[in-house]
DRENPA-3360 file (N, C-alpha, C; in nm, 2 decimals, always signed):
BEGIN
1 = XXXXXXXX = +2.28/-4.30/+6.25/+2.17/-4.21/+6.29/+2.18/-4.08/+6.20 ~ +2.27/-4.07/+6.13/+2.32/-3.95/+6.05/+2.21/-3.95/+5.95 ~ +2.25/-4.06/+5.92/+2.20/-4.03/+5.78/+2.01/-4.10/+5.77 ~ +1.99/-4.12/+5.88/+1.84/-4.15/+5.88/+1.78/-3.98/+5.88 ~ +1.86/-3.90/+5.99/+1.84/-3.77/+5.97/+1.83/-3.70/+5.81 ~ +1.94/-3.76/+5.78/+1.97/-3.70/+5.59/+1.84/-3.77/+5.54 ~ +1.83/-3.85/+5.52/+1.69/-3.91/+5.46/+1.57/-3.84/+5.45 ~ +1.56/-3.88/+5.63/+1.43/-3.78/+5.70/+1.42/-3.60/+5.61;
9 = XXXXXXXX = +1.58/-3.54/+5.64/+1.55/-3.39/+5.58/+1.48/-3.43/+5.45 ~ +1.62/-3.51/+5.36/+1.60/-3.54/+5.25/+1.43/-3.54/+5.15 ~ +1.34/-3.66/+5.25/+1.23/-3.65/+5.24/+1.16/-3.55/+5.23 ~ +1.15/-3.49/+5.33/+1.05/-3.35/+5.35/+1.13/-3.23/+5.22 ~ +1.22/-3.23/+5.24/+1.29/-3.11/+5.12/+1.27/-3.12/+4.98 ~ +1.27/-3.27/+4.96/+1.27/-3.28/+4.81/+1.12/-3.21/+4.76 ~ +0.98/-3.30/+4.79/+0.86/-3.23/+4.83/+0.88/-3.05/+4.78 ~ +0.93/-2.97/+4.88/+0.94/-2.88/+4.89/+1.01/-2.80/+4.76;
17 = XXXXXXXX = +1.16/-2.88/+4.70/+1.24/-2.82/+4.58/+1.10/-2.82/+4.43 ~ +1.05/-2.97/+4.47/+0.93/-3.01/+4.36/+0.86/-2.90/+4.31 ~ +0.81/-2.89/+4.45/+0.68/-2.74/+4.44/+0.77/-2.62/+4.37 ~ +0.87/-2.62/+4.43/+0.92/-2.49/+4.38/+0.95/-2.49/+4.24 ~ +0.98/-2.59/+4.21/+1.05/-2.58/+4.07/+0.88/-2.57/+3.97 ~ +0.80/-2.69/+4.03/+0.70/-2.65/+3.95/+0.63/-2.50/+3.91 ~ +0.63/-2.42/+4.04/+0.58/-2.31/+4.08/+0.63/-2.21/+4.02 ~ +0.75/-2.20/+4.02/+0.88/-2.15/+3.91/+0.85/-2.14/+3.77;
25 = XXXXXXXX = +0.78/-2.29/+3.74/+0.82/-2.29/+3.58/+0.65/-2.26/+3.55 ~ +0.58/-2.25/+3.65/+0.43/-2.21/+3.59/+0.46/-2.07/+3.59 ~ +0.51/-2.01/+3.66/+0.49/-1.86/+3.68/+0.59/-1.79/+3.53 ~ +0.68/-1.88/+3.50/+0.71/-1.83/+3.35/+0.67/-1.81/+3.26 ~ +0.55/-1.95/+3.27/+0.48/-1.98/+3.15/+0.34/-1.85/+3.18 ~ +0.31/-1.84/+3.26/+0.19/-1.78/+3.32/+0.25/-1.58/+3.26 ~ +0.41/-1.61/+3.28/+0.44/-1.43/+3.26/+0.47/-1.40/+3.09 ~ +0.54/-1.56/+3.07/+0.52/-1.56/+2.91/+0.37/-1.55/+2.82;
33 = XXXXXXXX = +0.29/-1.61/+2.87/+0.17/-1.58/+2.81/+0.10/-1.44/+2.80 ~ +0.09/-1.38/+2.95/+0.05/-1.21/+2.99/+0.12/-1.14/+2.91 ~ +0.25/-1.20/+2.83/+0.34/-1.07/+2.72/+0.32/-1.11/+2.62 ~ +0.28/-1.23/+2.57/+0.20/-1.25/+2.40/+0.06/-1.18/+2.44 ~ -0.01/-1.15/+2.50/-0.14/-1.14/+2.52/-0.12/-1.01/+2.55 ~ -0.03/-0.91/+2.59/-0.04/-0.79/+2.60/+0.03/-0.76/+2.44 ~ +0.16/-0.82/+2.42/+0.17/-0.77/+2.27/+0.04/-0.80/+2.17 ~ -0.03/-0.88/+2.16/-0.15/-0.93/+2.10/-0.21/-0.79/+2.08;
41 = XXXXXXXX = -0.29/-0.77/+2.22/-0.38/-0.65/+2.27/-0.27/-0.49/+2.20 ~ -0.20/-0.50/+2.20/-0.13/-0.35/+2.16/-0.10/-0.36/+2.01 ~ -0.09/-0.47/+1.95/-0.10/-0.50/+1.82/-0.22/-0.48/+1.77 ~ -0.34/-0.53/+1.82/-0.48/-0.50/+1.78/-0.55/-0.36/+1.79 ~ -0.48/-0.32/+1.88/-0.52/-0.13/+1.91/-0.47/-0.05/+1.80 ~ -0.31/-0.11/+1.76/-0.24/-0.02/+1.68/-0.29/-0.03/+1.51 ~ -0.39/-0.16/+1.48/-0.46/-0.18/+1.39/-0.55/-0.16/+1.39 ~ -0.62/-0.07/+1.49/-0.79/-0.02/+1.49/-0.72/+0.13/+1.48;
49 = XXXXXXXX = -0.62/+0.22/+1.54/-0.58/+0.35/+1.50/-0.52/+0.34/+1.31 ~ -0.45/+0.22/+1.27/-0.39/+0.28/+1.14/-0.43/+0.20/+1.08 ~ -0.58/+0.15/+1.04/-0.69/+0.10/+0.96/-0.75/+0.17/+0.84 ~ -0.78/+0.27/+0.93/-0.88/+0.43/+0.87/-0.74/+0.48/+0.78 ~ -0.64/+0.48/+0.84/-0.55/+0.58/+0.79/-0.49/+0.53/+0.65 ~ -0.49/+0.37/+0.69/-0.42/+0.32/+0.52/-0.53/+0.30/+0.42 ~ -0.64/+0.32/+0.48/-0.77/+0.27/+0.40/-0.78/+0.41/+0.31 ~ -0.78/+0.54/+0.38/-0.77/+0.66/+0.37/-0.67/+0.65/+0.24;
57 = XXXXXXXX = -0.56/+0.66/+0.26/-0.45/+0.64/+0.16/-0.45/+0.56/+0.01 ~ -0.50/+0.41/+0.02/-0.55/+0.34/-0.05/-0.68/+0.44/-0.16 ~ -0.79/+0.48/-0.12/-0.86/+0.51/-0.19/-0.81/+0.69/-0.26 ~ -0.72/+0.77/-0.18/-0.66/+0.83/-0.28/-0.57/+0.79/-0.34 ~ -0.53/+0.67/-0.36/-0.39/+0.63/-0.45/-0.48/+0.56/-0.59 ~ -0.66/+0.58/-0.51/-0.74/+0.53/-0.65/-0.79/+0.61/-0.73 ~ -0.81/+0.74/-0.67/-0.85/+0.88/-0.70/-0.72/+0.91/-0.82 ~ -0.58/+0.88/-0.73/-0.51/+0.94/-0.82/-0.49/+0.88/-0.94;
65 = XXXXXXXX = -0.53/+0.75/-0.96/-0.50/+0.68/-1.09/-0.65/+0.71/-1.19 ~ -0.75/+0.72/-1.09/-0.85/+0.77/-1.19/-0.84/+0.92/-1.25 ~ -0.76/+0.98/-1.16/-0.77/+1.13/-1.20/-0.70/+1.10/-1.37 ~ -0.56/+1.04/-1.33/-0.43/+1.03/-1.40/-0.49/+0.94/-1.54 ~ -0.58/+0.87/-1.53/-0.67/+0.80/-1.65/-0.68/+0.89/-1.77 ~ -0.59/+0.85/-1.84/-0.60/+0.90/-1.98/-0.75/+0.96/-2.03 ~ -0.81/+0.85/-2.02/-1.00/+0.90/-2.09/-1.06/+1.01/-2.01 ~ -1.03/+0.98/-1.84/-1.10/+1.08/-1.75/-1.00/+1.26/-1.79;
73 = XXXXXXXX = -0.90/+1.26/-1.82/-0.84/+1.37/-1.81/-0.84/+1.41/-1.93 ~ -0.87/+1.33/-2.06/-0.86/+1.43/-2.18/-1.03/+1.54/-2.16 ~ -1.12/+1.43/-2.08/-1.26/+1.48/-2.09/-1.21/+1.59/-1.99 ~ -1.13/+1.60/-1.88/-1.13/+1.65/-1.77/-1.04/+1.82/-1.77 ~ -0.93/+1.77/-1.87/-0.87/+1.91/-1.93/-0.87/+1.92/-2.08 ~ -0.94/+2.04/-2.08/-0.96/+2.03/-2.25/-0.85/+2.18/-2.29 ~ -0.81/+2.13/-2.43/-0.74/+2.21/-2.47/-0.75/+2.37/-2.50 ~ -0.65/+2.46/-2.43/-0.67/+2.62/-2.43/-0.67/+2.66/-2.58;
81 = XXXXXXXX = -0.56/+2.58/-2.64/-0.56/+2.63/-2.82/-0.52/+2.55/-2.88 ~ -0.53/+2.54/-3.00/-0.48/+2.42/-3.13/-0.30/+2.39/-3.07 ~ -0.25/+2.47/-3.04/-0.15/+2.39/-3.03/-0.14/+2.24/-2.97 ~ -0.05/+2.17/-2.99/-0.07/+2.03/-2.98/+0.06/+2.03/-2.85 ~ +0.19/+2.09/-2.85/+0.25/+2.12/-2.80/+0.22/+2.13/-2.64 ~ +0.13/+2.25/-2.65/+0.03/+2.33/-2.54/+0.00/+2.25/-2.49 ~ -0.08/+2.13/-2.53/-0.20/+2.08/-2.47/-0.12/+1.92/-2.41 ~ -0.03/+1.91/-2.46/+0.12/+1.79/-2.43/+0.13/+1.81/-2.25;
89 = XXXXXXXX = +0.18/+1.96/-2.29/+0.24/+2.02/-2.16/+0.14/+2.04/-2.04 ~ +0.00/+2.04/-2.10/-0.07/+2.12/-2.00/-0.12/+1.96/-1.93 ~ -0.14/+1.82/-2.00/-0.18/+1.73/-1.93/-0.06/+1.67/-1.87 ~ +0.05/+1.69/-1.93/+0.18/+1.65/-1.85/+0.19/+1.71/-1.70 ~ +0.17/+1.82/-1.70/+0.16/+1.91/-1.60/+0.03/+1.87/-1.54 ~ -0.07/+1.84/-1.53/-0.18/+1.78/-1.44/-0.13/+1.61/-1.36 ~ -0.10/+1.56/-1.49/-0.02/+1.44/-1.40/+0.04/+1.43/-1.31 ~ +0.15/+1.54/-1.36/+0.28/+1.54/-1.25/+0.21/+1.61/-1.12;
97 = XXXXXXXX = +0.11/+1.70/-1.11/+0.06/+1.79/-1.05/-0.03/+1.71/-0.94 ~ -0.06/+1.57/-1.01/-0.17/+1.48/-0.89/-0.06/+1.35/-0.84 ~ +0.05/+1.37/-0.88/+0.09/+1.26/-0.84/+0.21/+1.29/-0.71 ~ +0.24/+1.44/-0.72/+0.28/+1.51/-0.62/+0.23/+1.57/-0.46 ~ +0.11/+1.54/-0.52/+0.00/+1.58/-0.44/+0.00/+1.44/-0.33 ~ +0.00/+1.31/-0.42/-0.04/+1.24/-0.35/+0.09/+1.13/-0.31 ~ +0.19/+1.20/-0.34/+0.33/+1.15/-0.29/+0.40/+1.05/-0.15 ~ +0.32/+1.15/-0.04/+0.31/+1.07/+0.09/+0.22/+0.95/+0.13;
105 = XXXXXXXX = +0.19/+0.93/+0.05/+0.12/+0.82/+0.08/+0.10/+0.67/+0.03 ~ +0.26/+0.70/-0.06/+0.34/+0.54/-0.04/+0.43/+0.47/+0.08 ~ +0.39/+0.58/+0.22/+0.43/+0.51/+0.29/+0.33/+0.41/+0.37 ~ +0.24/+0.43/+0.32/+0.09/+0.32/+0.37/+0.05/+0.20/+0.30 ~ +0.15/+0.20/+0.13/+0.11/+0.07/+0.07/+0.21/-0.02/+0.01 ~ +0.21/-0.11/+0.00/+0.33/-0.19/-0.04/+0.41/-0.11/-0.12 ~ +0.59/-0.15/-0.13/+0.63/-0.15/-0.28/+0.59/-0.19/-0.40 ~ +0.52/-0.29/-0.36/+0.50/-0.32/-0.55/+0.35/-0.27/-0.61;
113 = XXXXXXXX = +0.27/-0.20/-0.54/+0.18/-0.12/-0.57/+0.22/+0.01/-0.56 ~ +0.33/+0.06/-0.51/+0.37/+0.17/-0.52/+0.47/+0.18/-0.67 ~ +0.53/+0.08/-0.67/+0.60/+0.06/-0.83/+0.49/+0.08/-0.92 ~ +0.37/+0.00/-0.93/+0.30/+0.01/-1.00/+0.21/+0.14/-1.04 ~ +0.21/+0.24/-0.94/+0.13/+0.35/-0.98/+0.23/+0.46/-1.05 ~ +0.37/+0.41/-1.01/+0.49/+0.53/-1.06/+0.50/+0.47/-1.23 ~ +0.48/+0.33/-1.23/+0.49/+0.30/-1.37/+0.37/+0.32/-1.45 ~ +0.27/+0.32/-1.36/+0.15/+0.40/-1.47/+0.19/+0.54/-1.50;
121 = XXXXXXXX = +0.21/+0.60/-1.40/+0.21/+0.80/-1.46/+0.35/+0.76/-1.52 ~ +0.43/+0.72/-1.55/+0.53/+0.75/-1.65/+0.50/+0.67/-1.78 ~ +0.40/+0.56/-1.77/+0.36/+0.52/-1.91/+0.30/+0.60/-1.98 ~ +0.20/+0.66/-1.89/+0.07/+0.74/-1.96/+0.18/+0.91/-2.01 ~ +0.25/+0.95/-1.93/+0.34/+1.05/-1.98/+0.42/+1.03/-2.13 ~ +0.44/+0.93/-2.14/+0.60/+0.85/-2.23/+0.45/+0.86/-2.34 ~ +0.35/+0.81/-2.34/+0.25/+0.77/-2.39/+0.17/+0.88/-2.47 ~ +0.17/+1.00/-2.36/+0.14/+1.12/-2.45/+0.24/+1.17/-2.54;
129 = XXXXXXXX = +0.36/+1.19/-2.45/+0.48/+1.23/-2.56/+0.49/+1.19/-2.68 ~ +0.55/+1.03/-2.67/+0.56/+0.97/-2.80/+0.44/+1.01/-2.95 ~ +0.29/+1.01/-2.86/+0.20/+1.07/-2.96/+0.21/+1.17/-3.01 ~ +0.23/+1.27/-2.97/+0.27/+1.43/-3.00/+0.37/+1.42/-3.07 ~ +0.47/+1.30/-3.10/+0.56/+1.32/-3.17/+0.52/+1.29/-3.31 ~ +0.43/+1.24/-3.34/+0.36/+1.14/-3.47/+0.34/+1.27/-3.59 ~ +0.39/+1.24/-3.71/+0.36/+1.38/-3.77/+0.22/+1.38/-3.84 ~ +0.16/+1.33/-3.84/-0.01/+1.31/-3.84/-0.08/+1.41/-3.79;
137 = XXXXXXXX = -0.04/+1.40/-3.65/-0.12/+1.43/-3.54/-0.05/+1.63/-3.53 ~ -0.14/+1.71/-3.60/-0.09/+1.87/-3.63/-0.18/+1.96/-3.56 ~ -0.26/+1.91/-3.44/-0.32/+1.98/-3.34/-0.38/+1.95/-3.22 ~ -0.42/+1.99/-3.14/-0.44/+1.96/-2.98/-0.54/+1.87/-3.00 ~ -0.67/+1.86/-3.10/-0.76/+1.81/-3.08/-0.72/+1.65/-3.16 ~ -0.65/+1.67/-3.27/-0.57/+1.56/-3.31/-0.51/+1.44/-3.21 ~ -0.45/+1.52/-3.15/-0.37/+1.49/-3.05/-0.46/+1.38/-2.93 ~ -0.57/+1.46/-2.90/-0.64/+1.45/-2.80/-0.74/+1.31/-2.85;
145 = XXXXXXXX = -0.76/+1.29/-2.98/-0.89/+1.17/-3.03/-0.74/+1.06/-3.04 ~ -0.61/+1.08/-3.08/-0.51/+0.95/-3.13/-0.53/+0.87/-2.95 ~ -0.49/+0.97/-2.87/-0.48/+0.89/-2.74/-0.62/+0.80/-2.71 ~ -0.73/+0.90/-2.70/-0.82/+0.80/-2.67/-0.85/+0.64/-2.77 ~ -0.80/+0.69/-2.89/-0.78/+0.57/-3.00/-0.70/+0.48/-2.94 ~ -0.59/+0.51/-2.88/-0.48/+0.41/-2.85/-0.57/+0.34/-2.71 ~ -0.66/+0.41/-2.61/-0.69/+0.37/-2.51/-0.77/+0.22/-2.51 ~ -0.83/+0.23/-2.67/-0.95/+0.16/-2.69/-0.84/+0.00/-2.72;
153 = XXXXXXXX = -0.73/+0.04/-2.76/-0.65/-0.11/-2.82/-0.57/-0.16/-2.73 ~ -0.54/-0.07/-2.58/-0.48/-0.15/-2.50/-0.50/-0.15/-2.35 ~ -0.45/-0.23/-2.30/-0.55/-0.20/-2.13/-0.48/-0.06/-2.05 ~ -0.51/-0.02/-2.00/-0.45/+0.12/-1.92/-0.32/+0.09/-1.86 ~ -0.23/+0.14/-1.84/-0.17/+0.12/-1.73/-0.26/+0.18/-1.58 ~ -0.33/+0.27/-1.55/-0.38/+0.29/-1.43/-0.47/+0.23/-1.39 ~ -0.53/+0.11/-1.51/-0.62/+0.04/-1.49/-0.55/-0.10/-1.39 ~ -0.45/-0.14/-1.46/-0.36/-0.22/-1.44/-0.31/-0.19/-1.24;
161 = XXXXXXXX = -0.28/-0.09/-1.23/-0.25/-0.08/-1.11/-0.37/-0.05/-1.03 ~ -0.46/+0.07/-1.09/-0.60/+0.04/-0.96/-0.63/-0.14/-0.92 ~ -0.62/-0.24/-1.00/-0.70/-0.37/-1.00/-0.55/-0.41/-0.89 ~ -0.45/-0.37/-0.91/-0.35/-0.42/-0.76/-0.36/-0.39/-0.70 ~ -0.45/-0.24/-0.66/-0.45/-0.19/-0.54/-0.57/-0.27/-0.46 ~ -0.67/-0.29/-0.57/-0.80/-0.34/-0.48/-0.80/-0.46/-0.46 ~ -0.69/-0.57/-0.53/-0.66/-0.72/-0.45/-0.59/-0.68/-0.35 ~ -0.46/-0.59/-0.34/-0.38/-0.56/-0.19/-0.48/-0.55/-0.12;
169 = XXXXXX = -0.59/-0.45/-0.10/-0.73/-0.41/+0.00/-0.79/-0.53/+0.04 ~ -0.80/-0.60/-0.04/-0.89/-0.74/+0.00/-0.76/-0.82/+0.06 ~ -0.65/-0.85/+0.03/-0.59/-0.92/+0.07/-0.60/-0.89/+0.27 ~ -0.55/-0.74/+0.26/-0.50/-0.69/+0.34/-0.63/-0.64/+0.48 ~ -0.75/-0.68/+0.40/-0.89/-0.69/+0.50/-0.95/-0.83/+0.53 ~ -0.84/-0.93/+0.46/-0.89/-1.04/+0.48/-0.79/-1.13/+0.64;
% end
């Protein structure tokens, strides 16, 4: 008689563990999905706040390579006096002057577009120097037609890195 009893519980309980266990394992699945779907949802907020802000960043990191553009800055600072020396120093000093400016805001774009803009302004620097060193070249305005001459025979470095910035943008809008 015992164990007709054990059976009988047996029967009705197992039923019962079933449900539960099922009930159990949906409600995991049900709390695991509500935390991909809430991280989802706070993931997508935090990309509608810092969208504007890297986009923001991106187009002055294009500003600064156009500023830093050899052709745009010889037209852009022109020489105070024949010295060639002077006029070395005075676009060295605009370089360094926009690239300072726009310093924080390699924290919004990759490293390797960030390598890329630091190795433009030290090309285009190394680039003026080296000219100014040429003994040909005996005054500011000298100085100022060799560069644009060299610009015409080889591709920019700032050109080089704006064209990474604006595949990163696309990449990174796609």
């Amino acid at each position: 008689m015992n164990t007709d009893k054990l059976f009988e519980l047996a029967f009705y309980t197992l039923p019962a563990v079933v449900t539960g266990l099922v009930a159990l394992y949906s409600f995991k699945n049900f709390s695991k999905n509500d935390e991909h779907r809430r991280r989802f949802m706070l993931m997508r907020e935090n990309q509608k706040q810092t969208l504007p802000i890297k986009l923001q960043a991106y187009e002055r990191l294009a500003l600064l390579l156009e500023r830093i553009n050899p052709s745009k800055l010889l037209l852009r600072v022109p020489p105070v006096n024949d010295n060639k020396n002077d006029y070395q120093n005075i676009l060295i000093h605009h370089i360094e002057q926009e690239f300072e400016h726009n310093l924080t805001q390699q924290i919004y774009v990759s490293d390797e577009s960030w390598t890329l803009i630091v190795t433009a302004k030290n090309s285009i620097i190394q680039n003026i120097r080296k000219t100014c060193l040429k003994a040909d070249i005996v005054n500011a305005d000298k100085l100022r037609e060799e560069i644009m001459t060299q610009l015409f025979q080889t591709e920019s470095p700032t050109q080089i890195a704006l064209d990474h910035l604006k595949s990163e943008i696309k990449e990174f809008l796609s």
